[in-house]
mmJSON file of the N, C-alpha and C atoms, coordinates in Angstrom:
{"data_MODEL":{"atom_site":{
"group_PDB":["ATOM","ATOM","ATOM","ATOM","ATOM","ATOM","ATOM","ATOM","ATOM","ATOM","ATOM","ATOM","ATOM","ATOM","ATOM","ATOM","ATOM","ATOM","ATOM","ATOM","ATOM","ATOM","ATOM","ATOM","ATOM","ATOM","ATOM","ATOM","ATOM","ATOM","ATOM","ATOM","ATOM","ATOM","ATOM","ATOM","ATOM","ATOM","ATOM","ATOM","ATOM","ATOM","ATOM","ATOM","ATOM","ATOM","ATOM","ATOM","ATOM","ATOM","ATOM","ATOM","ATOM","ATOM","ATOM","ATOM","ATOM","ATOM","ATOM","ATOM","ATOM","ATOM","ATOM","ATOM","ATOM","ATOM","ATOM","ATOM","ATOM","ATOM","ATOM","ATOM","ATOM","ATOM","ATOM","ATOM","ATOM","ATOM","ATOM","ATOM","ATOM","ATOM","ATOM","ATOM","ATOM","ATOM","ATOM","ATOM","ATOM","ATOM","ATOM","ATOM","ATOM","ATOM","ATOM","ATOM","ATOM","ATOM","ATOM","ATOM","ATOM","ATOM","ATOM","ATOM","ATOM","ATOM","ATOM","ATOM","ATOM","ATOM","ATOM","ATOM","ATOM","ATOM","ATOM","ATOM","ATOM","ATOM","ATOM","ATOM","ATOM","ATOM","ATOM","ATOM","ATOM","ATOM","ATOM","ATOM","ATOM","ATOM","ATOM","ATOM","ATOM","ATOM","ATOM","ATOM","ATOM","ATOM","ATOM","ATOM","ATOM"],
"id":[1,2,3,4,5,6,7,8,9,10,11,12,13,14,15,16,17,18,19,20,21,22,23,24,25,26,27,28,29,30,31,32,33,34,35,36,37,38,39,40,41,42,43,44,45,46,47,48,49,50,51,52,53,54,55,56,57,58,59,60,61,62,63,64,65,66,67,68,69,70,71,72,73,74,75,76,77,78,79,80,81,82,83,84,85,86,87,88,89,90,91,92,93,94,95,96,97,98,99,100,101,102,103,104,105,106,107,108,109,110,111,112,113,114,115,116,117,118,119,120,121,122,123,124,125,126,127,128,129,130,131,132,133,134,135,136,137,138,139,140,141],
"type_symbol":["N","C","C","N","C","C","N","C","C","N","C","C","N","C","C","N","C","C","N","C","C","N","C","C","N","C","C","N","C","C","N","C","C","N","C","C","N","C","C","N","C","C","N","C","C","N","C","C","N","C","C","N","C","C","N","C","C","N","C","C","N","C","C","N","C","C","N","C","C","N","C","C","N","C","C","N","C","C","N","C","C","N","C","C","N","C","C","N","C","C","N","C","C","N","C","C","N","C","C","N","C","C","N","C","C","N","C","C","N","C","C","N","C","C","N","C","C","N","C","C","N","C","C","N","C","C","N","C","C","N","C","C","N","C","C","N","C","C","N","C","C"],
"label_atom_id":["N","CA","C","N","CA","C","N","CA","C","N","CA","C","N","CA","C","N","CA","C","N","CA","C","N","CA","C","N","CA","C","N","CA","C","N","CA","C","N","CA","C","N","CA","C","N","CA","C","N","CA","C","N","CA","C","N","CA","C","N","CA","C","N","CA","C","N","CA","C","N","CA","C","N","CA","C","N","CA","C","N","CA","C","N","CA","C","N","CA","C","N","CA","C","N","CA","C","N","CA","C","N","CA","C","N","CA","C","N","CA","C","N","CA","C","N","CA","C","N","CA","C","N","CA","C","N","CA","C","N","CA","C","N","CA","C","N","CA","C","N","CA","C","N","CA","C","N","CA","C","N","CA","C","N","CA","C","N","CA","C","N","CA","C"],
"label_alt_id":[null,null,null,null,null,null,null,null,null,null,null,null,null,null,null,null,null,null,null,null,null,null,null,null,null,null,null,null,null,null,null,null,null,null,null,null,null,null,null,null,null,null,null,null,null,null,null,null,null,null,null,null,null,null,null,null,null,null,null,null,null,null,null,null,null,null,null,null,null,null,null,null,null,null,null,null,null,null,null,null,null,null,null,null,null,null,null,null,null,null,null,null,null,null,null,null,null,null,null,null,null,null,null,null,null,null,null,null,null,null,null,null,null,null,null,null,null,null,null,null,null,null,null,null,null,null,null,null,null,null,null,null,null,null,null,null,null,null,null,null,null],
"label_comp_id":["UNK","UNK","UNK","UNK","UNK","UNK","UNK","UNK","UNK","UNK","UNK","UNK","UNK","UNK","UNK","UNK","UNK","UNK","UNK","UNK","UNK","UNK","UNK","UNK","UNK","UNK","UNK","UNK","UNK","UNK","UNK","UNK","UNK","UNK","UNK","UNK","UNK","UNK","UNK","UNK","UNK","UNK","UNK","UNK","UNK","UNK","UNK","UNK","UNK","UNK","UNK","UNK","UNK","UNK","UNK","UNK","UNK","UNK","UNK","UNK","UNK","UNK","UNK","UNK","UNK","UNK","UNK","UNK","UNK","UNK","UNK","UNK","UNK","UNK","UNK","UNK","UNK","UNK","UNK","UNK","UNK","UNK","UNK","UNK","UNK","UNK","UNK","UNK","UNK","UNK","UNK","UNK","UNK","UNK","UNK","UNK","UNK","UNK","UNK","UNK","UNK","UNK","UNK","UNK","UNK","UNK","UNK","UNK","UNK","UNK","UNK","UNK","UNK","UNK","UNK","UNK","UNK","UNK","UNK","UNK","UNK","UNK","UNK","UNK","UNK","UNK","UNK","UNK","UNK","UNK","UNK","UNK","UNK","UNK","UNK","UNK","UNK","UNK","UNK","UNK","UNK"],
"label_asym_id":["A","A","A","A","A","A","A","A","A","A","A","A","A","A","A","A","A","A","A","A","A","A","A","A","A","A","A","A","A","A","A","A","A","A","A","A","A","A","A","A","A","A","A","A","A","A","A","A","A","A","A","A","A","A","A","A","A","A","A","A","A","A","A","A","A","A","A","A","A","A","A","A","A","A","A","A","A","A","A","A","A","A","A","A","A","A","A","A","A","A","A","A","A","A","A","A","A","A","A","A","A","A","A","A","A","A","A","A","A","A","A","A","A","A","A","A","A","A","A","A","A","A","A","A","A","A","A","A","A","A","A","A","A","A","A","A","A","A","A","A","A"],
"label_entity_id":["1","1","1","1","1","1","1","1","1","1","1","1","1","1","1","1","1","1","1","1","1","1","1","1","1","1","1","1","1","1","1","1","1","1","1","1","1","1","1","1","1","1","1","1","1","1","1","1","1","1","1","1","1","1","1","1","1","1","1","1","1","1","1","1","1","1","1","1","1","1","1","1","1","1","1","1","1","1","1","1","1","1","1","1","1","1","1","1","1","1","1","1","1","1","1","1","1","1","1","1","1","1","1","1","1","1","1","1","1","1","1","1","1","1","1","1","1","1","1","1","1","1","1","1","1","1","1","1","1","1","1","1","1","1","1","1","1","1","1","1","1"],
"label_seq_id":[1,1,1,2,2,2,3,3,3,4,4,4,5,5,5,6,6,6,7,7,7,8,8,8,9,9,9,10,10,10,11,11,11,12,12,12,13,13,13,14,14,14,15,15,15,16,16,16,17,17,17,18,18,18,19,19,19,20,20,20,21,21,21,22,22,22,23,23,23,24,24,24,25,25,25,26,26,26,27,27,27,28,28,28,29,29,29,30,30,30,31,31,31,32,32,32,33,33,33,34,34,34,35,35,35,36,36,36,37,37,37,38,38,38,39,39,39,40,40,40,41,41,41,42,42,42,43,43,43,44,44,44,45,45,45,46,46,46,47,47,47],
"pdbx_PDB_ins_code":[null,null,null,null,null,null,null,null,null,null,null,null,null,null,null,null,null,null,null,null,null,null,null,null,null,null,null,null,null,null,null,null,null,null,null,null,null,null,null,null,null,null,null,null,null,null,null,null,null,null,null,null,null,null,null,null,null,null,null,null,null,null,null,null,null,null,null,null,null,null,null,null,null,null,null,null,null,null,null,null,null,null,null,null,null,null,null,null,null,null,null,null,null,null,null,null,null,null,null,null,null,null,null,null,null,null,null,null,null,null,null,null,null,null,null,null,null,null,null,null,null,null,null,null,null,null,null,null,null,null,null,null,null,null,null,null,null,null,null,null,null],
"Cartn_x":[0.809,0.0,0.855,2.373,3.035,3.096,3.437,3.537,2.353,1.195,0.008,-0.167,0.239,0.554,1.791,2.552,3.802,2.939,2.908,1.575,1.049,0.051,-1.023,-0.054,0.885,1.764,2.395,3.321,3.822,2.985,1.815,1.195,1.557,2.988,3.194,4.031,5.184,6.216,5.19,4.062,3.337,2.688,2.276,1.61,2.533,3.411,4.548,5.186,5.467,5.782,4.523,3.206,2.399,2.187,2.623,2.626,3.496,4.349,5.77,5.633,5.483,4.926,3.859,2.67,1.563,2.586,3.101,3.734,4.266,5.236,6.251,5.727,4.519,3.568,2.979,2.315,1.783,2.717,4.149,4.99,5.215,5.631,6.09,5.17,3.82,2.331,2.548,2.841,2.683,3.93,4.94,6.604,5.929,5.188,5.03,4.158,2.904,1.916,2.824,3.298,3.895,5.155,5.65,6.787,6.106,4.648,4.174,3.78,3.226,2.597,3.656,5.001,5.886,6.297,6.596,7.001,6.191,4.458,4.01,4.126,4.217,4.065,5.343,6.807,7.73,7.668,6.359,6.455,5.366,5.102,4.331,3.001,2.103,0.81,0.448,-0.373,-0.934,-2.357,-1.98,-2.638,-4.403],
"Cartn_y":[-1.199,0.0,1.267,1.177,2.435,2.84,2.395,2.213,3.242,2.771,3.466,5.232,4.905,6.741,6.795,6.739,7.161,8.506,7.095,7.909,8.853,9.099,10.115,10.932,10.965,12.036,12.752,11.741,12.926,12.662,13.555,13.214,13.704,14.936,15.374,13.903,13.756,12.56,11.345,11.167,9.892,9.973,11.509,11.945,12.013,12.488,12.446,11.336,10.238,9.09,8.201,8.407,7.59,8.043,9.541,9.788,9.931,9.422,9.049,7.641,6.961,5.456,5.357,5.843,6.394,6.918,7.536,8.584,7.263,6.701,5.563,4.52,3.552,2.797,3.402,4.618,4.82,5.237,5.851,6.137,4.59,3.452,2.357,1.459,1.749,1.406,1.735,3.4,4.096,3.461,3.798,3.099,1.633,0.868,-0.657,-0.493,0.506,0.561,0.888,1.923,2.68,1.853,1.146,0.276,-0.617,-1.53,-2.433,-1.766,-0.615,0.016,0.12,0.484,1.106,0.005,-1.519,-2.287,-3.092,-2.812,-3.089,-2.334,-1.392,-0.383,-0.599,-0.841,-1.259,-2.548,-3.298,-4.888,-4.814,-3.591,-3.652,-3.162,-3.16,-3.273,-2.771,-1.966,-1.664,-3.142,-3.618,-4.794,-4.314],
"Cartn_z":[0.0,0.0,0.0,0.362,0.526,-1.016,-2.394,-3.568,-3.798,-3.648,-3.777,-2.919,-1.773,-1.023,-2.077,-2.467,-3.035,-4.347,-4.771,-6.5,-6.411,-4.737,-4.407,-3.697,-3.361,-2.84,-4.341,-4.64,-6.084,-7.28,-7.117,-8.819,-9.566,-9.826,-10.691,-11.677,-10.625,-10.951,-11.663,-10.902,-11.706,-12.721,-13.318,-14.319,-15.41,-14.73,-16.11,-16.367,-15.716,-15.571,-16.772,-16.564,-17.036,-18.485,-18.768,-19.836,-20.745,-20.722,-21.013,-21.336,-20.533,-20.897,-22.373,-21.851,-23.211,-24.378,-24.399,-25.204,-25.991,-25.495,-26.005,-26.17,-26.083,-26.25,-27.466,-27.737,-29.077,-30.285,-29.775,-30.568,-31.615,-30.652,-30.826,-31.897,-31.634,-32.762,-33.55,-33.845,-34.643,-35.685,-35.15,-36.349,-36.856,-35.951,-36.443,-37.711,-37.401,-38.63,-39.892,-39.603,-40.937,-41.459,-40.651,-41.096,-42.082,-41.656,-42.54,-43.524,-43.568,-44.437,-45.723,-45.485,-46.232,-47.087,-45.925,-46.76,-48.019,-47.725,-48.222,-49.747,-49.579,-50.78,-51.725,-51.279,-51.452,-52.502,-52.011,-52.219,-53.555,-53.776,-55.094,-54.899,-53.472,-53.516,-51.753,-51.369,-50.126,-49.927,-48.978,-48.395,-48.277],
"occupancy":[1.0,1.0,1.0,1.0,1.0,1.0,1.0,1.0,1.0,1.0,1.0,1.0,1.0,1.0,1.0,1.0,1.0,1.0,1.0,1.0,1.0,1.0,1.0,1.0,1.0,1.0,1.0,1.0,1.0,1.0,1.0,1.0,1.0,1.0,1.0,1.0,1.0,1.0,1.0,1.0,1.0,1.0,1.0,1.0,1.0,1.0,1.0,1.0,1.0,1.0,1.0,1.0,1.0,1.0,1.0,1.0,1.0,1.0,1.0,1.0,1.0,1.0,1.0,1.0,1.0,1.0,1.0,1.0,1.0,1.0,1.0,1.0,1.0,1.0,1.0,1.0,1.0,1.0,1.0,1.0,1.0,1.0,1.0,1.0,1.0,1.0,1.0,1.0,1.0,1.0,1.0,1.0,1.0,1.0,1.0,1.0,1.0,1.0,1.0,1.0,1.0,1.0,1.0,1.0,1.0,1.0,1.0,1.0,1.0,1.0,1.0,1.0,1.0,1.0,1.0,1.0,1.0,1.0,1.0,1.0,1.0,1.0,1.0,1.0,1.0,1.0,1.0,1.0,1.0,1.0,1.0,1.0,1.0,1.0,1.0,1.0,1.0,1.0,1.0,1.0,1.0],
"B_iso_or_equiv":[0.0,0.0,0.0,0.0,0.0,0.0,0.0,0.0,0.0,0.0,0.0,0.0,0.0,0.0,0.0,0.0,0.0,0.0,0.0,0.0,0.0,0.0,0.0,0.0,0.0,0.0,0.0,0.0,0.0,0.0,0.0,0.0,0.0,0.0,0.0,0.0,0.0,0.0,0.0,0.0,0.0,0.0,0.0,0.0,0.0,0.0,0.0,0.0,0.0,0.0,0.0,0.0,0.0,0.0,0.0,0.0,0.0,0.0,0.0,0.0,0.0,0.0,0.0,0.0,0.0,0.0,0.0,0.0,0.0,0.0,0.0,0.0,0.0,0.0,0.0,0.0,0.0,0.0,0.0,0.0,0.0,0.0,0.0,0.0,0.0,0.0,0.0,0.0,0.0,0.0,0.0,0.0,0.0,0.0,0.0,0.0,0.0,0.0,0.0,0.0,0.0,0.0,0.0,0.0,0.0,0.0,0.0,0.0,0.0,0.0,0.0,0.0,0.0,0.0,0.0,0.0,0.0,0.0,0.0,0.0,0.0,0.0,0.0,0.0,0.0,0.0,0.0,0.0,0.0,0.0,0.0,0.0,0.0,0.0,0.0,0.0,0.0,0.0,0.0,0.0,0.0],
"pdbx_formal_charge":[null,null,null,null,null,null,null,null,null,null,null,null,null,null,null,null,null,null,null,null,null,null,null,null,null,null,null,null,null,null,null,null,null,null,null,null,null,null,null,null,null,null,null,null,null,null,null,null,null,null,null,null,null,null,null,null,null,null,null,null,null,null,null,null,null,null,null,null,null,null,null,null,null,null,null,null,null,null,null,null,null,null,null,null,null,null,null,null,null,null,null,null,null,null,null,null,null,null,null,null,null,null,null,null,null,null,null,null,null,null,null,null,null,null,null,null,null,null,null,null,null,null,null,null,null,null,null,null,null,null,null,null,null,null,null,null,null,null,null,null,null],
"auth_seq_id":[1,1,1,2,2,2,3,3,3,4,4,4,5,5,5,6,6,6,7,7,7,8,8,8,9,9,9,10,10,10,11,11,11,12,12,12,13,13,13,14,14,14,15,15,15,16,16,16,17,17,17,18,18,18,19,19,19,20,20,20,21,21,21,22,22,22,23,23,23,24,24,24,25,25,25,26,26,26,27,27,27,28,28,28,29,29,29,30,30,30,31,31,31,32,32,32,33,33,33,34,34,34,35,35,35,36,36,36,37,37,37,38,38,38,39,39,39,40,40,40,41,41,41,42,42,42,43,43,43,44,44,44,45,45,45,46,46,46,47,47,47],
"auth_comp_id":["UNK","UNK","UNK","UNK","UNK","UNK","UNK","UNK","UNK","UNK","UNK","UNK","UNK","UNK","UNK","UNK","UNK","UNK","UNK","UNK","UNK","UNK","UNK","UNK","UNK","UNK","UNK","UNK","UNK","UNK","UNK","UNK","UNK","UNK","UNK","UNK","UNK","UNK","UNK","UNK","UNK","UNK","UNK","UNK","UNK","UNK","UNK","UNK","UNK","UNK","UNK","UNK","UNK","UNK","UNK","UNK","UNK","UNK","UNK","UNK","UNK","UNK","UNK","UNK","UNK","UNK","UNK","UNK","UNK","UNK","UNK","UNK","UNK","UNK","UNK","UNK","UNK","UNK","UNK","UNK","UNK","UNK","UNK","UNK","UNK","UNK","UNK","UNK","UNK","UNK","UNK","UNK","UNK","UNK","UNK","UNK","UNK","UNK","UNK","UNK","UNK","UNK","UNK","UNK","UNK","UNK","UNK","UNK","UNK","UNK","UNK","UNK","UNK","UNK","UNK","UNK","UNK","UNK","UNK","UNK","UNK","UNK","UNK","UNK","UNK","UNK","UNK","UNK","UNK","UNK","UNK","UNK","UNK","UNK","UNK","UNK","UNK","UNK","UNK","UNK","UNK"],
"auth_asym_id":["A","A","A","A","A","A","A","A","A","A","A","A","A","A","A","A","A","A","A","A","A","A","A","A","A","A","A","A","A","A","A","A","A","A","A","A","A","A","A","A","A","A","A","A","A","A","A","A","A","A","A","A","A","A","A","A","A","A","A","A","A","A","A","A","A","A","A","A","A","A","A","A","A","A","A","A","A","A","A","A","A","A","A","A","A","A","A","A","A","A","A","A","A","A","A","A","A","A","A","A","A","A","A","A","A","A","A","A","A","A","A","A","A","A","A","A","A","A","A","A","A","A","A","A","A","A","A","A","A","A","A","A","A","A","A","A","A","A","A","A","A"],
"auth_atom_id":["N","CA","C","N","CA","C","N","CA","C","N","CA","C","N","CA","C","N","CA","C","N","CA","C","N","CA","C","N","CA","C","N","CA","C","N","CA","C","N","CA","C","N","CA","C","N","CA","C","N","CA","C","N","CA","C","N","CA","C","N","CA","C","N","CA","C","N","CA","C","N","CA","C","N","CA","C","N","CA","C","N","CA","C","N","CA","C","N","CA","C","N","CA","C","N","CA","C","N","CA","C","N","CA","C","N","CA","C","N","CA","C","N","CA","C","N","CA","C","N","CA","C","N","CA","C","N","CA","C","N","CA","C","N","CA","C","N","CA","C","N","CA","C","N","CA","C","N","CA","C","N","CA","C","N","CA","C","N","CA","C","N","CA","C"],
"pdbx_PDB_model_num":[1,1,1,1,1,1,1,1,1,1,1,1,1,1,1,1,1,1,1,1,1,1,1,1,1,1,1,1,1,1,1,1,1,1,1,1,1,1,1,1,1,1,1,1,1,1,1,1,1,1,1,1,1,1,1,1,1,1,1,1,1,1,1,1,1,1,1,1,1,1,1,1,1,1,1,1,1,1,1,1,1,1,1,1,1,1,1,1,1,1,1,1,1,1,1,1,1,1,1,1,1,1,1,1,1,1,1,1,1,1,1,1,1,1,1,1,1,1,1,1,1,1,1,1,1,1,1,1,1,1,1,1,1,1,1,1,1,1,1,1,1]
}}}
């Protein structure tokens, strides 16, 4: 439970923490889509 007061004490640190995570989780989607996308186009044809 201290983990949990930790969070509700610094919400700045955990806000930016969680969105940083988000940030790099959709960044990481995002390169995968466009990577297939590219190679597809590369390969003659969009899927």
């Amino acid at each position: 439970m201290e983990i949990l007061r930790n969070v509700w004490r610094r919400k700045l640190r955990s806000t930016l923490t969680i969105s940083g995570i988000v940030i790099g989780v959709l960044a990481l989607t995002t390169m995968g889509a466009l990577s297939e996308n590219f190679n597809a186009l590369l390969d003659g044809g969009v899927k």
